[in-house]
N, C-alpha and C positions, 0 to 999 in steps of 0.2 A: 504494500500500500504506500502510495506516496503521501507527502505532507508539504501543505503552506510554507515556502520558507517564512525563516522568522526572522523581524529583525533584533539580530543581536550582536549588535556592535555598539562601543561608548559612547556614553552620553545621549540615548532614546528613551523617550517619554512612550510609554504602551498604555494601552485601555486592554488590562486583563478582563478575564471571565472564565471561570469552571462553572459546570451545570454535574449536577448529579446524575448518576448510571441509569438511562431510561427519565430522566427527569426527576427522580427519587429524590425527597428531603436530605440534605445532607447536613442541617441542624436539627434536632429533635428536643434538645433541652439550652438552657442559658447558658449552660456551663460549655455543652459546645463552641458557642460563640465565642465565647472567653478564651479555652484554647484555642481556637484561632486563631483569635487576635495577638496570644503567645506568641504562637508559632510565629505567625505573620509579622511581630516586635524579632522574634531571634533573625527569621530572612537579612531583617533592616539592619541588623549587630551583624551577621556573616557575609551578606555580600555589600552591604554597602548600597541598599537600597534609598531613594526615598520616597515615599509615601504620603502622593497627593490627597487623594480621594479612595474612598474606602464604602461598599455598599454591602451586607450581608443580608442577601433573601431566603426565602427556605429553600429552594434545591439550586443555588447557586450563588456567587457572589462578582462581583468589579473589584477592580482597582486599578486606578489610578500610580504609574509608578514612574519615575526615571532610574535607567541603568546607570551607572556611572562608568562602569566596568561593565564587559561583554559575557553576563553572566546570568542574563535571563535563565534559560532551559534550568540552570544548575537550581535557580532559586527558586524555578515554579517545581522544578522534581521535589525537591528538602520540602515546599509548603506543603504540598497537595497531597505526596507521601505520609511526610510526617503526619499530619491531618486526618487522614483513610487510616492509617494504622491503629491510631490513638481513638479516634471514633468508632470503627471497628471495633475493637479492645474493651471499651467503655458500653457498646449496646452487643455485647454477645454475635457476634453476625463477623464472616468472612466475604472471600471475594470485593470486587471493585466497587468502590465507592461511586467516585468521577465515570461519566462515561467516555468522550472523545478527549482527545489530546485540548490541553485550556487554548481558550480562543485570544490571539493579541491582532491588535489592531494597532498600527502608527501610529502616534499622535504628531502631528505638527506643535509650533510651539504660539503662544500669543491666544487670538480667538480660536481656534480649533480644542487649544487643551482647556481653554477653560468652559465653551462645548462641552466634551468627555467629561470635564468633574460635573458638570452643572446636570447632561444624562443621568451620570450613575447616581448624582443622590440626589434626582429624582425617579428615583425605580421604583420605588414603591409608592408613590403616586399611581403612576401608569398600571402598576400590578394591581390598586385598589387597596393596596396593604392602609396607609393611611392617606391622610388629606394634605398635607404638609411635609416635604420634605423634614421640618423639626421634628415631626411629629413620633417619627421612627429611629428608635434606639439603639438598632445595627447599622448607622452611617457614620461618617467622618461631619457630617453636617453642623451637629452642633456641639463640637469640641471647635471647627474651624469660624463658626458665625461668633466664638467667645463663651456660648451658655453653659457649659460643661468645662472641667480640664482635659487639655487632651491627652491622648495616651502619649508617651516619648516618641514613639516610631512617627508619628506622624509631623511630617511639615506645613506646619500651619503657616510659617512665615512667609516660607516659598507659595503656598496656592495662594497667601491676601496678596501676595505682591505683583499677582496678576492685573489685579485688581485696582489698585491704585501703589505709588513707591510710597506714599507716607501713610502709616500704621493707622494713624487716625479717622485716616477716611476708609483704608483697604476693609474693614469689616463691614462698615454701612455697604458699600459698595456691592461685595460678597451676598450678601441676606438681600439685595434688591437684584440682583443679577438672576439668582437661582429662583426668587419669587418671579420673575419677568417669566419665566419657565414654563410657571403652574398652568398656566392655561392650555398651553400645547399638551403637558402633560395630562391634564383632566379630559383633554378632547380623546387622547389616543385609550386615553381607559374608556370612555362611552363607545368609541368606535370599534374595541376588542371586544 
């Protein structure tokens, strides 16, 4: 079987995604999430990730990431392993977790990526999960809008500074950008 080349070479910005085997939950309780987010914090300590945007749905997730180092495959194998193992392990059950190889998409830099963040956490808009990007507790959303601390892995500095260079405006900015959003997103959930 062939596969997608991927771009992996330094300094590229990806719009990941894994979906579950057949579409199957691949959280089941909070504590999974949790470990993830482990895991997904050790990636950011081993290869040198960083970590824009961050969405966690039931049978899949985004993120948002820049390489720095041509280290993709090595980082999504450790995630997505390590992850299937430990999940596995924890609800009695074998066999594949993930179903196909995780999906990466290019990101450009400027409006495009912040497009990609602005997509991923609103996913669960568009899935009907809730009504607000805030509103959902498995995203990068609002640790990076300020309401929350964020977790260390995450670059918060880097995704306001999309947004505007001085601190003070880059958050209004963020919270009105991703709200410009919601409409497109509420349309694409009536129309699903």
């Amino acid at each position: 079987m062939t596969y997608k080349a991927r771009h992996d070479f330094p300094g590229v910005i990806h719009h990941l995604s894994t979906r579950g085997n057949d579409r199957q939950l691949i959280y089941l309780l909070e504590v999974d999430r949790d470990e993830f987010l482990a895991i997904l914090a050790k990636v950011v300590e081993r290869y040198g990730w960083i970590v824009l945007a961050y969405c966690l749905m039931g049978n899949h997730y985004h993120l948002v990431v820049e390489t720095p180092e041509a280290n993709l495959a090595a980082g999504m194998r450790y995630l997505n392993g390590r992850y299937a193992l430990r999940f596995n392990r924890r609800h009695g059950r074998s066999n594949h977790l993930f179903g196909m190889r995780y999906h990466e998409q290019f990101v450009a830099r400027d409006s495009h990526l912040r497009e990609s963040i602005r997509y991923v956490l609103l996913n669960p808009v568009r899935a009907g999960l809730s009504s607000r990007a805030g509103d959902w507790p498995w995203s990068s959303y609002a640790a990076t809008a300020g309401f929350v601390e964020p977790p260390e892995f995450l670059a918060t500095a880097t995704a306001l500074g999309l947004f505007d260079e001085r601190a003070s405006h880059a958050r209004g900015r963020f919270i009105e950008f991703v709200a410009d959003g919601l409409n497109d997103a509420l349309t694409a959930r009536r129309a699903a």
